[in-house]
C-alpha positions as CSV (number, residue, x, y, z in Angstrom):
1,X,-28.6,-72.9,-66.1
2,X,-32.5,-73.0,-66.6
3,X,-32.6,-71.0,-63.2
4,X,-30.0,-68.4,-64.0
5,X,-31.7,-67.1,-66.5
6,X,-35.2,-66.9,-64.7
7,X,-33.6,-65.1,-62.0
8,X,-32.0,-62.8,-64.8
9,X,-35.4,-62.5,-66.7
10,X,-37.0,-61.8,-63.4
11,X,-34.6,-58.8,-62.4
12,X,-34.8,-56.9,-65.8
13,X,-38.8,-57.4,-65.9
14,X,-38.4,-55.7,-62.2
15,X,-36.2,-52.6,-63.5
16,X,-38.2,-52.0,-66.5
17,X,-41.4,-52.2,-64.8
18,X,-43.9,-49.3,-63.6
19,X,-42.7,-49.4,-59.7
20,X,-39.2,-48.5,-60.4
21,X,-38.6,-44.8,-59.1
22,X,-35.0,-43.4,-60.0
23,X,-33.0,-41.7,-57.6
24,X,-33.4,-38.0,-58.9
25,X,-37.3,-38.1,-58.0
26,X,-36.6,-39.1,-54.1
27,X,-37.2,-36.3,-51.6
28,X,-34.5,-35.3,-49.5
29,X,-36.1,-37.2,-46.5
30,X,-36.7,-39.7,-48.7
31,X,-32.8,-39.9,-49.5
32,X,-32.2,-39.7,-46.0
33,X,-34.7,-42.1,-45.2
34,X,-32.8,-44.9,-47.5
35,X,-29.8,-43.7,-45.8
36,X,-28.6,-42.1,-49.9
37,X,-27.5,-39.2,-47.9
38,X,-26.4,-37.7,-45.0
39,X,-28.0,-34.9,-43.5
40,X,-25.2,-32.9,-41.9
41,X,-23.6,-32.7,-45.2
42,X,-26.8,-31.0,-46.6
43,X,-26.6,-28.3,-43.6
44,X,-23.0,-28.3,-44.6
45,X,-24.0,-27.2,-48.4
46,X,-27.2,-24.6,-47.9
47,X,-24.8,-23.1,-44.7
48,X,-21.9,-22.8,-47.3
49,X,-24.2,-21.5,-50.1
50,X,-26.1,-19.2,-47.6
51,X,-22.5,-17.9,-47.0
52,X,-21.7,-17.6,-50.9
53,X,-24.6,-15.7,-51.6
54,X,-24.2,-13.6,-48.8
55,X,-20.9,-12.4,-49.5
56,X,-22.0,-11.9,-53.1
57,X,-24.5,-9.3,-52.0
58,X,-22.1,-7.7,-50.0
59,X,-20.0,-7.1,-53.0
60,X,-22.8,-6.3,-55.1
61,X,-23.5,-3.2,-52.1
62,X,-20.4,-2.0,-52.8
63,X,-18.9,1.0,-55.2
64,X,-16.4,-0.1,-57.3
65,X,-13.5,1.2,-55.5
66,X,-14.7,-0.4,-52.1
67,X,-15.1,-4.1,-54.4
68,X,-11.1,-3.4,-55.6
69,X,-10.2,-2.5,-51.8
70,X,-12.1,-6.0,-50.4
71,X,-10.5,-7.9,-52.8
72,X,-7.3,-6.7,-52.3
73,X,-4.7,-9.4,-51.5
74,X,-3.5,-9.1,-47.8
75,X,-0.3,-7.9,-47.1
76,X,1.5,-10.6,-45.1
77,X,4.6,-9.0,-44.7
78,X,2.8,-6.1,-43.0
79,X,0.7,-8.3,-40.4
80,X,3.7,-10.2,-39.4
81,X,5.4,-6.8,-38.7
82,X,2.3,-5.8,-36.9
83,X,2.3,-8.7,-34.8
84,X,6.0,-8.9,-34.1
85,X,5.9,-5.1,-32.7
86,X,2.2,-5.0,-31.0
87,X,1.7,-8.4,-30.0
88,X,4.9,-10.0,-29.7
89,X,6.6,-7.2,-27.7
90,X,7.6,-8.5,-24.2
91,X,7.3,-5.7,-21.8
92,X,7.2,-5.4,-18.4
93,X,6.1,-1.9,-16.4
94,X,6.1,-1.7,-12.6
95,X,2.8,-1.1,-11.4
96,X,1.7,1.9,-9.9
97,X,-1.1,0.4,-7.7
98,X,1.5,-2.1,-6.4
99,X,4.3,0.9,-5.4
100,X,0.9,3.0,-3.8
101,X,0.2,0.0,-1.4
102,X,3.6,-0.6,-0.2
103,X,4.5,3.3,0.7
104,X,2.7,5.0,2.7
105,X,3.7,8.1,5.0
106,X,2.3,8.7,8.5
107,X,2.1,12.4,10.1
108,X,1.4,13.8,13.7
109,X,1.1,16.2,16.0
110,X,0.8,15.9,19.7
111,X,0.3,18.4,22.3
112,X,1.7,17.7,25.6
113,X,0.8,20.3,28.8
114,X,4.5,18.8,29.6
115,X,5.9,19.5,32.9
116,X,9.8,19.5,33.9
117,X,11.1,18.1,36.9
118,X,14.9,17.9,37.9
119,X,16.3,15.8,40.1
120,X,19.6,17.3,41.7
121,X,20.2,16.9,45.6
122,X,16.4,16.1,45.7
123,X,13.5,17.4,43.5
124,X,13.0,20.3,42.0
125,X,9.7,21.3,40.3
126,X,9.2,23.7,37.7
127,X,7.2,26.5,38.8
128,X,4.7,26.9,35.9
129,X,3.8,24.2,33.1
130,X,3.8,24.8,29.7
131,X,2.3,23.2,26.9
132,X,4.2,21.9,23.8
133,X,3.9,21.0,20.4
134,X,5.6,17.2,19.4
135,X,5.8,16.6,15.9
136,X,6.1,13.4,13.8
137,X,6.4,11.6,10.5
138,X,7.2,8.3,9.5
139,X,7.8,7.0,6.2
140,X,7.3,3.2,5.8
141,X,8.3,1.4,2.2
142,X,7.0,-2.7,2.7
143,X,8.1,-3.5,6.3
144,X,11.1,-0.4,6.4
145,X,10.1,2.6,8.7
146,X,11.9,5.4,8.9
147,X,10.3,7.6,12.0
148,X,11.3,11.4,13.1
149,X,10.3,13.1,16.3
150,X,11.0,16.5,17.7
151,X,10.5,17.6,21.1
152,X,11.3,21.3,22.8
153,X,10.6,22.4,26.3
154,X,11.4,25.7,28.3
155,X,11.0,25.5,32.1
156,X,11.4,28.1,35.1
157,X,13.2,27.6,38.4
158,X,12.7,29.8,41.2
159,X,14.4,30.2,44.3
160,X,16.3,26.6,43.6
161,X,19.6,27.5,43.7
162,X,22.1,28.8,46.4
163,X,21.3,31.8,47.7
164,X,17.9,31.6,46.4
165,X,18.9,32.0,42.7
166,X,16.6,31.0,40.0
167,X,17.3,28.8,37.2
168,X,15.5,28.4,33.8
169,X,16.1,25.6,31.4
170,X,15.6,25.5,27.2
171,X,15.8,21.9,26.0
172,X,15.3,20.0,22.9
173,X,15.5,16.1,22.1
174,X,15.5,15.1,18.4
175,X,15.3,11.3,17.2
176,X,15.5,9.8,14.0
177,X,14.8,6.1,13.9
178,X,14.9,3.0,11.9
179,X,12.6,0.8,12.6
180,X,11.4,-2.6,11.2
181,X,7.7,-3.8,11.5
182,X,7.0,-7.5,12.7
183,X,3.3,-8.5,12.8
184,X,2.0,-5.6,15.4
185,X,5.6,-4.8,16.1
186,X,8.0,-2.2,15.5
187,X,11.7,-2.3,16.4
188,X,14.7,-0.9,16.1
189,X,16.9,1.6,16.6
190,X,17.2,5.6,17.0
191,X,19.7,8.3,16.6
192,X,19.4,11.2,19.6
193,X,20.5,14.4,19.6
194,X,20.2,16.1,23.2
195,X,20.7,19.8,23.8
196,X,20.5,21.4,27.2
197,X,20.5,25.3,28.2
198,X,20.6,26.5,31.1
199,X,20.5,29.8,32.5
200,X,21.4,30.2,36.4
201,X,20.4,33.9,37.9
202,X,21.5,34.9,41.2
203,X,19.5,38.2,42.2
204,X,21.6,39.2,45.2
205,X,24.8,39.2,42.6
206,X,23.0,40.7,39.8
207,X,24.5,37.8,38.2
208,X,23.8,35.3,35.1
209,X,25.2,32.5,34.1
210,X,25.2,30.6,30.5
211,X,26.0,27.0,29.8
212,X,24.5,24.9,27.4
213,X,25.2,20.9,27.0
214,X,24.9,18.8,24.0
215,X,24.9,15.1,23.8
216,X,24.3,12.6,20.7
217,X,23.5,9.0,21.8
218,X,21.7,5.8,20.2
219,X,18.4,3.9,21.7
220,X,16.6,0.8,21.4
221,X,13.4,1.6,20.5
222,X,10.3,-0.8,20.4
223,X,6.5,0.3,19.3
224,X,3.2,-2.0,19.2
225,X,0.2,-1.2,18.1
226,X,-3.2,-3.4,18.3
227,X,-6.6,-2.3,16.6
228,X,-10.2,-3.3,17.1
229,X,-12.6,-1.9,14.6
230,X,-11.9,1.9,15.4
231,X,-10.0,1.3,18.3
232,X,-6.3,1.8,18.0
233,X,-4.1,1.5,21.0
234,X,-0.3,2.5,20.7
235,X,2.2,2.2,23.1
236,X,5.9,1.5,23.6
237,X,9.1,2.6,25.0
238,X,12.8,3.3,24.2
239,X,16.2,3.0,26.1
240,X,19.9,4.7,25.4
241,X,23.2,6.1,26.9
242,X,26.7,7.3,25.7
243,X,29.5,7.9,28.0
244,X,28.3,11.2,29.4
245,X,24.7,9.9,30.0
246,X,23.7,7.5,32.8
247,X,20.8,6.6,31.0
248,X,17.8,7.5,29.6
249,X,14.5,6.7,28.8
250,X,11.1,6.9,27.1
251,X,7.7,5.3,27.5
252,X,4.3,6.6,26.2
253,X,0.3,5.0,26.1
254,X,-2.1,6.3,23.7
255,X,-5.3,5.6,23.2
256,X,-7.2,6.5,19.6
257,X,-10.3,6.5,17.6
258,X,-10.3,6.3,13.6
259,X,-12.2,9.0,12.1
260,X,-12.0,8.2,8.9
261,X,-10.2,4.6,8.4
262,X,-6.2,5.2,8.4
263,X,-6.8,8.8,7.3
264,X,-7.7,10.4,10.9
265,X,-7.0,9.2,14.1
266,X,-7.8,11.1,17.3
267,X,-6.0,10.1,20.6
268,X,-5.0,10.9,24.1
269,X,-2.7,8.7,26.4
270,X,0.5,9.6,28.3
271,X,4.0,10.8,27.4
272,X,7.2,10.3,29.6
273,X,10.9,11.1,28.5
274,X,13.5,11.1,31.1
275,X,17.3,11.3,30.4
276,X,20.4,11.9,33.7
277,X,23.3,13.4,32.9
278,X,26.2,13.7,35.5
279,X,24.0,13.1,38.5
280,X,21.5,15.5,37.1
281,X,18.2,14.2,35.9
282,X,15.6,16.0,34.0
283,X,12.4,14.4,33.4
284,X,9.6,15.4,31.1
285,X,6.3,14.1,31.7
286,X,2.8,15.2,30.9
287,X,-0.7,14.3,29.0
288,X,-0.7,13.9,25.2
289,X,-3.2,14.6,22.5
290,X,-2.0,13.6,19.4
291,X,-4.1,13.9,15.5
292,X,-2.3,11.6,13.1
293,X,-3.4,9.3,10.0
294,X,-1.9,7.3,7.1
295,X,-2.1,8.0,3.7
């Protein structure tokens, strides 16, 4: 009992004495220091107060009328409509860049200094060589060509027939093709229209003679094309026949040289298209010089 009450004594002679500091006169380190506080918290309260203060200032900038519009309550009803027709809105648009890169239509123009040669009991050459202007233009959607050609030719025969009669020819060959792309590869197949006009003069009769010969016929038609830098090399051939046709044919090389990427391309190679009809074959062959490009 005795030593309770020393201890007791001892204690209350401690907190009454001249050492004892009370809390309010520690420092903040101090606090810290004796682990009284924490020191996030106070960054917590001067970043809070900082914040007060500032926004106090703000509103003390302000007129009036600007303090009544910032402390007017927000309309939820409004934002929620806001979102649910500007933010919320599902839509889907098809892409312009997207449609750009999968079309894409190819034009050219070859010359040919074509030459006719028919083939009746033996061969008969045409007696001057004209030149002639082949146009095409393809129209490719993803890996979907659709390709049209044109071709015409007039020739002059003299002294071929009977009798030494002369003969003159005015042909045309139109295609229209479908063709689908594989890697470096086009295939498919064409629609041909052929029309032949001929004109058969015999002199010593003082006689002409008209008759003109029109035949529609499908082909198989296959195209490659290989490229190195600003090389391009095209080539490829075609075959067809009805019941009037024996057969005929097509087979062309080409050579090229970009100009400008896809947009130009200058080349020169060889054109062949050949196509009998009762016995009678007419060939048309010659050098090519063809300006094409994709865009």
């Amino acid at each position: 009992m005795k030593k309770i009450i020393i201890v007791i004594s001892t204690l209350v002679l401690s907190l009454f004495s001249d050492d004892y500091i009370p809390l309010s006169n520690l420092s903040d380190k101090q606090k810290e220091e004796y682990n009284f506080i924490n020191k996030n918290s106070i960054e917590k309260i001067e970043e809070d107060s900082y914040k007060k203060v500032k926004d106090i200032k703000i509103l003390n900038n302000q007129t009036k009328e600007e303090k009544q519009e910032l402390l007017k309550p927000i309309n939820k009803e409004f934002v929620k409509e806001y979102k649910k027709d500007n933010i919320l809105k599902d839509e889907r648009k098809i892409s312009q860049n997207s449609f750009s890169e999968d079309f894409s239509i190819t034009p050219k123009l070859t010359y040919s200094f074509l030459k006719t040669d028919v083939f009746m009991t033996g061969k008969v050459s045409v007696v001057e060589e004209r030149g002639t202007l082949i146009p095409e233009l393809s129209i490719a959607y993803k890996n979907h060509i659709l390709k049209a050609e044109t071709m015409n030719s007039k020739a002059y025969f003299e002294g071929v027939l009977i009798n030494n009669g002369d003969f003159s020819t005015d042909s045309s060959w139109d295609k229209l093709s479908y063709l689908y792309k594989y890697q470096n590869i086009n295939m498919g197949l064409g629609y041909n229209v052929y029309t032949l006009k001929g004109n058969f003069i015999f002199n010593q009769y003082d006689l002409n003679f008209y008759g003109e010969d029109k035949e529609e016929f499908p082909s198989l038609d296959v195209h490659f094309k290989n490229e190195e830098n600003n090389l391009q090399v095209e080539y490829g051939a075609s075959y067809g026949k009805n019941n009037n046709i024996d057969y005929s044919y097509e087979y062309y090389l080409n050579l090229g040289y970009k100009l400008f990427k896809d947009n130009l391309i200058m080349s020169a190679g060889y054109k062949n298209k050949t196509i009998e009809i009762d016995g009678v074959r007419f060939q048309y062959k010659g050098p090519i010089l063809t300006l094409g490009g994709t865009f």
